[in-house]
MIVOKOL-339816 format. One record per residue: residue in three letters; x, y, z of N, C-alpha, C in turn. Coordinates in pm, whole numbers, plus 50000, padded with zeros to 5 digits. Layout:
<pts>
AlaXYZXYZXYZ
...
</pts>
This chain:
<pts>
Unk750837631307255751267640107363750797634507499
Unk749567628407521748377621207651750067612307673
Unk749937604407583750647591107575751757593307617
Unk753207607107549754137608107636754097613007784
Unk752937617107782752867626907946752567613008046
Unk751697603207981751007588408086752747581408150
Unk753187580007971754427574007982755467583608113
Unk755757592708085756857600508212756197594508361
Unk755067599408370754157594608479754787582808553
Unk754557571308453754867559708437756057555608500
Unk756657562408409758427558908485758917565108568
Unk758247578408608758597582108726758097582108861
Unk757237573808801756567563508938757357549409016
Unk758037543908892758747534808886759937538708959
Unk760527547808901762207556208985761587557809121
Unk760547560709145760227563409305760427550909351
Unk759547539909289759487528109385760667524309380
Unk761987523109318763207517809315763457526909427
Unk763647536509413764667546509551763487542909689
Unk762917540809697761967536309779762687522009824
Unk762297513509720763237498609781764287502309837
Unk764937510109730766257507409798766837512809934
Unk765877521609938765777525710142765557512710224
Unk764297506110175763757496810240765417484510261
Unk765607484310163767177473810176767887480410250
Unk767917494010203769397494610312769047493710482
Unk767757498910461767267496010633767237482510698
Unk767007473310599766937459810680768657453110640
Unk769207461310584770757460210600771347462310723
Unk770637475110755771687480310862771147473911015
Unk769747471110988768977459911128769417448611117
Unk770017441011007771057432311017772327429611077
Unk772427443411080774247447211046775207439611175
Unk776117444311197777247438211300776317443511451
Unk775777438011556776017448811696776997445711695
Unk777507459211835778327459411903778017457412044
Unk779227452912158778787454312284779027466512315
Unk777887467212429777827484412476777807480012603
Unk778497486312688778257488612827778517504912881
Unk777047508112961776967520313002776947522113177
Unk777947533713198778107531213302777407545213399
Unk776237541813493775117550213442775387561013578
Unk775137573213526774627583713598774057580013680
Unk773717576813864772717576413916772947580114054
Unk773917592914055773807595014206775417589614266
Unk775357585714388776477582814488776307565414480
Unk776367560314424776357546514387776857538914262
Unk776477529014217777207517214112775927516314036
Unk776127517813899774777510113846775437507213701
Unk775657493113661776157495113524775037486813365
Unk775147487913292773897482213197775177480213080
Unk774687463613061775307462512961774517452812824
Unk775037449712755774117448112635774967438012547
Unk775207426612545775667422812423776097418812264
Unk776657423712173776217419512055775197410112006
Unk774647400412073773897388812075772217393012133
Unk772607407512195771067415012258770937406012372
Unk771967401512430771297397012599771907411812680
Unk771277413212799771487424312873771527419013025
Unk772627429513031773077425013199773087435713266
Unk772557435013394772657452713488773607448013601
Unk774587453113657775227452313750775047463613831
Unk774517458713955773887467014067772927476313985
Unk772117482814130771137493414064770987506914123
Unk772187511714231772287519514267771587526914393
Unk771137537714415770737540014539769227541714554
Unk768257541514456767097549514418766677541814330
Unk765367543114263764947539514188765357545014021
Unk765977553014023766227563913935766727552913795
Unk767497540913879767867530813741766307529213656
Unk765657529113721764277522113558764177537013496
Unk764677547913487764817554513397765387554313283
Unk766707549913367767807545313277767377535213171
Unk767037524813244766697511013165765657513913059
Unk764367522213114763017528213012764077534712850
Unk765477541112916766007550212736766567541112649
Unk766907527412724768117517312667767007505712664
Unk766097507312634765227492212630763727495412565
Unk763327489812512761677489412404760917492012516
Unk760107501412496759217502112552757847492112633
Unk757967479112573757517469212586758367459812612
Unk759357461012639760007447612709760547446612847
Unk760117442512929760607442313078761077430713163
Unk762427427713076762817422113076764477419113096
Unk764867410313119766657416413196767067397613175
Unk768567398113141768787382913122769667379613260
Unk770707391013303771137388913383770987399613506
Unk770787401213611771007406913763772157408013843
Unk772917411913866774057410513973774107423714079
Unk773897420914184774617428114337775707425214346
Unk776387433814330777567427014371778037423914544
Unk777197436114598777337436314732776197443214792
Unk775537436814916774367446414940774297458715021
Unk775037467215004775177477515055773857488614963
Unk773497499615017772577506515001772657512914833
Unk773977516914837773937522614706774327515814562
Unk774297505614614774607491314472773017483914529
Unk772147481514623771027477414645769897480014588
Unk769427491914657768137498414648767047501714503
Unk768027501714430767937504514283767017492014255
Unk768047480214266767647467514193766037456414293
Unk765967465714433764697460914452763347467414380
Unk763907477014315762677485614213762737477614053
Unk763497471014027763837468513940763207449213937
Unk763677444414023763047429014089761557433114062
Unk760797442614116759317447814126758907446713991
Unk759727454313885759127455913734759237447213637
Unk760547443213691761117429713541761187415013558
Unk761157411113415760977395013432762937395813418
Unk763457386513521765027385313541764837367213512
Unk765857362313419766247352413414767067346513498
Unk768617356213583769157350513662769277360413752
Unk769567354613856769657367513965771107363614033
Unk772707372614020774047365614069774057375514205
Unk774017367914353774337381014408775937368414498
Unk775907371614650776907367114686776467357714783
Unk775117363014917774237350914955774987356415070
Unk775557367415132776127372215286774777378715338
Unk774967375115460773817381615580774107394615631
Unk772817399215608772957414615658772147418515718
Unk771877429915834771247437915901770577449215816
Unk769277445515840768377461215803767177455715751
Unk766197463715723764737462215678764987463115492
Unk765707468515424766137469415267766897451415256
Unk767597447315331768317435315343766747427015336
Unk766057429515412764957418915415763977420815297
Unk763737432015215762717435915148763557427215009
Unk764957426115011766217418214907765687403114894
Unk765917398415039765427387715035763947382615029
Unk763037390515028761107386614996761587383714848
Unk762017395914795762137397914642762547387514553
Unk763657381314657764427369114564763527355414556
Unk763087354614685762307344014692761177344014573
Unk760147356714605759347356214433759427354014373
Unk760857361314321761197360314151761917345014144
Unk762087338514286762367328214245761227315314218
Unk760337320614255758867315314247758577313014098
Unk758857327814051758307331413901759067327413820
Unk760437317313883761317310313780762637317113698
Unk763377328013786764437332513824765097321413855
Unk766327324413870767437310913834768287322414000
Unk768597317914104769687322714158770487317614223
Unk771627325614167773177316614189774157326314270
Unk774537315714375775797321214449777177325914408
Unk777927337714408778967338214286780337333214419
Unk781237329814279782227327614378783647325114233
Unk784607326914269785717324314142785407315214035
Unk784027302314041783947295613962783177299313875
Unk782497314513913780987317613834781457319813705
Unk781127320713569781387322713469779947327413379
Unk780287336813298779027342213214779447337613085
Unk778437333713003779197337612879777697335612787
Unk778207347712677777097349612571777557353712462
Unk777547342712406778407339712228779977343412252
Unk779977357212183781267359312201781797366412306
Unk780967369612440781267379412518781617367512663
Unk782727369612783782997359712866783097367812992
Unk782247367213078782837372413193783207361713316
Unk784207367013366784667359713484784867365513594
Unk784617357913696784667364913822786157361313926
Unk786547370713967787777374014049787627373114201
Unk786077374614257785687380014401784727380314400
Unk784057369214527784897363214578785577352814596
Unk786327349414638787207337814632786487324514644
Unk785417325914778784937311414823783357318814798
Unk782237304214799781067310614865780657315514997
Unk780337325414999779897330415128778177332115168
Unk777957323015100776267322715138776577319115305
Unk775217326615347774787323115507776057333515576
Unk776847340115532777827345515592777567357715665
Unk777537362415821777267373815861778137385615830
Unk778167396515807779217406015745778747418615818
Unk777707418915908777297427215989777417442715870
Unk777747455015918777547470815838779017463215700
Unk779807461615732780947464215673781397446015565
Unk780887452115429780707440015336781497444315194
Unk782217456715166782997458515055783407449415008
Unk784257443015115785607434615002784967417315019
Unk783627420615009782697406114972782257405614848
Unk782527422814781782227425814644782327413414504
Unk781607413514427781827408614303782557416414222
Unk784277410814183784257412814104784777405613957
Unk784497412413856784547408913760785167411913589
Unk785347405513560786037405713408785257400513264
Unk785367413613161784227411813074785527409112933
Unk785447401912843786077402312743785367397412628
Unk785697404912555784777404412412786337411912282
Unk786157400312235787407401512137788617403512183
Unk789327415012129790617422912230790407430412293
Unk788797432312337788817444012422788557437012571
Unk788777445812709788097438912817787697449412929
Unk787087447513034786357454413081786727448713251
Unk786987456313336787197453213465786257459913568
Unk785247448213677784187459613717784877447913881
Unk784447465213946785317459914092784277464114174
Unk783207462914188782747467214292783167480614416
Unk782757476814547783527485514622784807480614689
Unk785437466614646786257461714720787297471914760
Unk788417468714845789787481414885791007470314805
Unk792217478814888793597476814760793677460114873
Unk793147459314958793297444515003793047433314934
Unk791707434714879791517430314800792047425614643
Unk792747441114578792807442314498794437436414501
Unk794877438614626796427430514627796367416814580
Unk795627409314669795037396214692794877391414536
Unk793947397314478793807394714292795027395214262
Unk796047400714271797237406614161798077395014228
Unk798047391214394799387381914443799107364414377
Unk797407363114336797127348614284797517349214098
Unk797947363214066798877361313917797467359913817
Unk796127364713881795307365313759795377377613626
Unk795097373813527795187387313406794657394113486
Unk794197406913509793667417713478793537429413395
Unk794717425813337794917438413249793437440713111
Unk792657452513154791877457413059791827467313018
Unk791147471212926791107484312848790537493412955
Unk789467491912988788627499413084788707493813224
Unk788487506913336788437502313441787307512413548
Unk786877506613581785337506513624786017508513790
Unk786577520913839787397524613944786397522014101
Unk787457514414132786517505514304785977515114390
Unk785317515014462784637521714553784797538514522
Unk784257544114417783567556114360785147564114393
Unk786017560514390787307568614426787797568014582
Unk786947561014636787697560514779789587559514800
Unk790027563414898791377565414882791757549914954
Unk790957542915014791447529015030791367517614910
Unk790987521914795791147517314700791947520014579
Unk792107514514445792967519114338794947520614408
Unk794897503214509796367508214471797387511214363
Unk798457518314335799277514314252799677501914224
Unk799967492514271800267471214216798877469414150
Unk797407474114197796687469314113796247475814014
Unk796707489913988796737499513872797687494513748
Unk798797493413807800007485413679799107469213674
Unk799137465713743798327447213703797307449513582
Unk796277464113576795427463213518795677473113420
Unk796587484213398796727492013249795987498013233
Unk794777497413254793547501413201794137517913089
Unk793567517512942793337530312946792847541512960
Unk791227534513040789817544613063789797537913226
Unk789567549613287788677547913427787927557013400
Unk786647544313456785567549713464784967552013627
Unk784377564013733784417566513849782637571313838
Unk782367561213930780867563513931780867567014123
Unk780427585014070780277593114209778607599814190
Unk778167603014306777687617414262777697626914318
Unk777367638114256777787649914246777837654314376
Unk779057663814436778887668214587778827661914651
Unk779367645614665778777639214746779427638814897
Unk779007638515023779747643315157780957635415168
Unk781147624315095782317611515128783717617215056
Unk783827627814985785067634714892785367627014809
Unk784767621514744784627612814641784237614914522
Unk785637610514427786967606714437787807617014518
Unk788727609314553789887616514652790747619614511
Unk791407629614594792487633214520793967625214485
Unk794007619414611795077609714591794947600214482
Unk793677593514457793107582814380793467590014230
Unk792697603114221792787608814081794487610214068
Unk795307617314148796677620114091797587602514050
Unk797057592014111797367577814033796927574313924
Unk795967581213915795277574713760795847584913658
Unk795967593713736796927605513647798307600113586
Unk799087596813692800067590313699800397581513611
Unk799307570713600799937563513507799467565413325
Unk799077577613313798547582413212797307577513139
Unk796077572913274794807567713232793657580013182
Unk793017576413112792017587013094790647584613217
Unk790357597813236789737595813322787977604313279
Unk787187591913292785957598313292785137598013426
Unk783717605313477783217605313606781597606713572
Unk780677602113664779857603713605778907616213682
Unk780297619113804778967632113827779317643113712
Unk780507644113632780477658413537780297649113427
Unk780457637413357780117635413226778987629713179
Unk777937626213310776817619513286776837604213230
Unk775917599413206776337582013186776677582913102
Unk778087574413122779127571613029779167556612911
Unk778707562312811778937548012706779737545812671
Unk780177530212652780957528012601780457514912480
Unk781747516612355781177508512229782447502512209
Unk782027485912201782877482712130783097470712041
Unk783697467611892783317460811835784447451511851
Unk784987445111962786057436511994787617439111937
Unk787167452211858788897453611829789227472811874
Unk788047477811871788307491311933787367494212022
Unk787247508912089786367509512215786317521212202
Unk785157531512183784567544112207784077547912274
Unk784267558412333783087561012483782677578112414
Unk781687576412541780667582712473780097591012588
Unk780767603112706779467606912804778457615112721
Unk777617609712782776187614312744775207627012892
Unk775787638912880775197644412989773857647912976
</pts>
């Protein structure tokens, strides 16, 4: 009787450790498993701040918005111990694509830093440039963007549209929009269009040199301004998601209404991030999920 009771014991010690392994496998299955690219397009106010992530785990922030409020962001989407960033981009140094990323220069080790290299007026313009110089000290890599810039990480390619030439050393005095970076992300069949604040001048200019644009997502220019999102560069680009990074109430009427009844128009879906909060998006190169997260 000892002997059958040792024996059950026995083997049902054994059934534990099997269902036990076999957790342990499926867990280092699924830490194996496929990523996906994610790019989130973040809650932060009346500005641009985007975080993206590649299947491959390199991470890229485009702009950082108006505040420091991005290393929040970055603290939910990153190990607690790593402070660290592969890529940087300004696209333009205006206050609310700026300010963010000099809090951000302060905390993290940045491998490259892409901005555009135009001259500007103000004491934040100068606190940009101490910053770069450091981190270029500490062995930051920084590069002037211009149509030739190209990213690429494994399977993910971005290319840049804007601007056309380099404009390092260039004075641009208050008014620097359409000096914007912008850019094109493609990863499988999916693609990703991020425009900065450029206007439809700009956006003509892209569509009259016959480049693709057409992407899934579209990352809508200057937070809805009505000098942006013409119709020629709405059909050029298809998009079926715009994405409109405002915030809430903000005094500029932003997005305009005109802007929203085009995107209406051409039957885009439309997300925002002052009502849906940062907006994720997933995708495994053949589909794309989004995700606001309020």
């Amino acid at each position: 009787m000892a002997l059958t009771l040792k024996r059950k014991i026995f083997l049902g010690l054994i059934a534990i450790f099997i269902l036990l392994n076999f957790f342990v496998w499926k867990e280092v299955f699924a830490l194996n498993g496929p990523h996906y690219l994610k790019v989130d397009v973040l809650d932060i106010g009346q500005g641009d701040s985007i975080f993206i992530e590649t299947p491959n785990m390199r991470r890229i922030l485009i702009d950082g918005g108006p505040d420091s409020a991005v290393l929040g962001k970055l603290s939910k989407r990153l190990p607690f111990w790593n402070k660290s960033l592969d890529v940087v981009i300004l696209t333009h140094p205006d206050q609310d694509h700026l300010m963010g990323l000099l809090s951000v220069l302060k905390k993290y080790k940045i491998d490259y830093i892409l901005w555009t290299g135009i001259v500007r007026d103000g004491g934040n313009y100068q606190k940009w440039l101490e910053l770069l110089a450091k981190k270029q000290k500490q062995g930051s890599k920084i590069i002037i963007a211009d149509v030739n810039t190209k990213i690429i990480s494994g399977n993910v390619f971005v290319d840049t549209f804007n601007p056309v030439e380099n404009l390092e050393g260039r004075y641009f005095g208050k008014i620097s929009n359409d000096t914007g970076i912008v850019s094109r992300l493609l990863y499988g069949k999916n693609s990703f269009l991020f425009t900065a604040d450029v206007s439809s001048k700009v956006e003509e200019g892209i569509v009259r040199d016959n480049i693709n644009l057409a992407s899934d997502v579209l990352k809508v220019p200057h937070h809805g301004s009505k000098y942006s999102s013409s119709e020629v560069f709405l059909q050029a680009v298809k998009p079926k998601f715009a994405i409109i990074s405002v915030g809430k109430d903000n005094t500029y009427g932003h997005p305009t209404q005109e802007v929203l009844q085009k995107l209406q128009k051409f039957g885009i879906n439309i997300f925002r991030t002052d009502r849906d909060g940062d907006v994720e998006i997933i995708s495994d190169g053949e589909n794309i999920k989004i995700h606001p997260i309020k």
